[in-house]
C-alpha positions in Angstrom: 8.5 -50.9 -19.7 8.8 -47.1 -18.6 9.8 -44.7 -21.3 12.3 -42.3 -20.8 11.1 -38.6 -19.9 12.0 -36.2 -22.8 15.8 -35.1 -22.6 15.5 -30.9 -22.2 17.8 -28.7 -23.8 19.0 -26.2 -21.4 20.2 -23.5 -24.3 16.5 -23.7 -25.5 15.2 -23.2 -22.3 18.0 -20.0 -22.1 17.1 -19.0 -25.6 13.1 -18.6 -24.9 14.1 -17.0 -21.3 16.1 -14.4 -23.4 13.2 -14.0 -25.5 11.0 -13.3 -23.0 13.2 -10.9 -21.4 13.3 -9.0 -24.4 9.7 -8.8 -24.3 9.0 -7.7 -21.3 11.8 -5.1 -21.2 14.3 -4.7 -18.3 13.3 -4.1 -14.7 14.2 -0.6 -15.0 12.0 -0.2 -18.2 9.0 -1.3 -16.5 9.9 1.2 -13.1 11.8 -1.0 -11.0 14.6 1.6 -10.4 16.5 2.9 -7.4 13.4 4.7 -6.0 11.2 1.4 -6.0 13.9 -0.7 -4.2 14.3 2.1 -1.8 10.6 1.9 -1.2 10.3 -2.2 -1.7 13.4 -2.3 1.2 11.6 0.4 3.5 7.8 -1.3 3.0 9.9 -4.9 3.7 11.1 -3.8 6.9 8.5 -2.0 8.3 6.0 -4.8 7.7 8.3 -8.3 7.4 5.8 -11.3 7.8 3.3 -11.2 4.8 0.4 -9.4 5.3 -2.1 -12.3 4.0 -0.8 -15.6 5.9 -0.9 -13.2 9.0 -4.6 -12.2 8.2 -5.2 -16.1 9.0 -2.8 -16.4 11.8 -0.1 -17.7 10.1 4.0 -16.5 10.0 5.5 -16.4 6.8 8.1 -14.0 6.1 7.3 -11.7 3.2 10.0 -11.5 0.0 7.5 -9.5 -2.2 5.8 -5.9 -2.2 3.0 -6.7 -4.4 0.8 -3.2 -5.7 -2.6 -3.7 -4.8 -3.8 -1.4 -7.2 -2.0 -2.3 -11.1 1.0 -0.2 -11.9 0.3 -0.2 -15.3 -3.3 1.3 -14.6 -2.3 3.6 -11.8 1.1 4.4 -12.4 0.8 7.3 -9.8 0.4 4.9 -6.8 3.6 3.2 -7.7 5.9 4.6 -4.9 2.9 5.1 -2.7 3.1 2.9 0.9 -0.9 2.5 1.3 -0.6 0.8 -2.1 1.7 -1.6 -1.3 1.2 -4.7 0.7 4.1 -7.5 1.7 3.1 -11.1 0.9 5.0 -14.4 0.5 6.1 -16.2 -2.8 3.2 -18.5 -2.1 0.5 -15.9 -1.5 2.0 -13.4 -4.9 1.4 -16.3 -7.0 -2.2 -16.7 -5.6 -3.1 -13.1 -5.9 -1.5 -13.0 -9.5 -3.1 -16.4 -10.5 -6.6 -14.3 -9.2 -6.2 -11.6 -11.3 -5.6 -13.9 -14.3 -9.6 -15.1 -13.4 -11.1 -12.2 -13.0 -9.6 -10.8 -16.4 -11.1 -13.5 -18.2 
C-alpha cells in the first residue's frame, strides 16, 4: 500500500523564509531602490521579449533585468543599461544555475 507523503507545516516553511530574509537583508539593502526600478521599468520596456529565447528565435516576454556583470563585484555597473539584459523566469534560472557551475 502507498504511504502517505509527509504532512508540511506551512509556519515552518514561513519561519525558515523569515530566516532567510533576514539573511539576505531587504531589497533596498542589497540596491534595489527607487533608482533600480526606474531603470529595471525603462530596460523592461525598451527591450520586452527576453533577450536569450529571441537569440534562438523564440518569444517569451521578459519579467527579469538580470546584470550581466555581478553587482556585488562591479557595483559601478549597477544602474548602467549595457549591463543589463531582459530574460524570462525560465532563462534567469538557467543563467544563475550556470554561474553556480562555473564557481565550483
Amino acid at each position: 500500500m502507498p504511504q502517505r507523503p509527509p504532512t508540511l507545516h506551512a509556519s515552518r516553511s514561513v519561519d525558515r523564509h523569515n530566516q532567510y530574509d533576514k539573511w539576505r537583508g531587504s531589497s533596498t539593502e542589497r540596491g534595489y531602490d527607487y533608482k533600480w526600478q526606474r531603470v529595471r521599468k525603462l530596460k523592461l520596456s525598451l527591450q520586452p521579449i527576453c533577450e536569450l529565447c529571441d537569440a534562438n528565435d523564440i518569444v517569451t516576454t521578459a519579467s527579469i533585468v538580470h546584470h550581466i556583470k555581478h553587482v556585488d563585484t562591479n557595483p559601478e555597473l549597477r544602474l548602467t543599461m549595457s549591463n543589463l539584459t531582459s530574460v524570462c523566469p525560465s532563462c534567469h534560472q538557467q543563467l544563475h544555475t550556470n554561474d553556480d557551475k562555473l564557481q565550483s
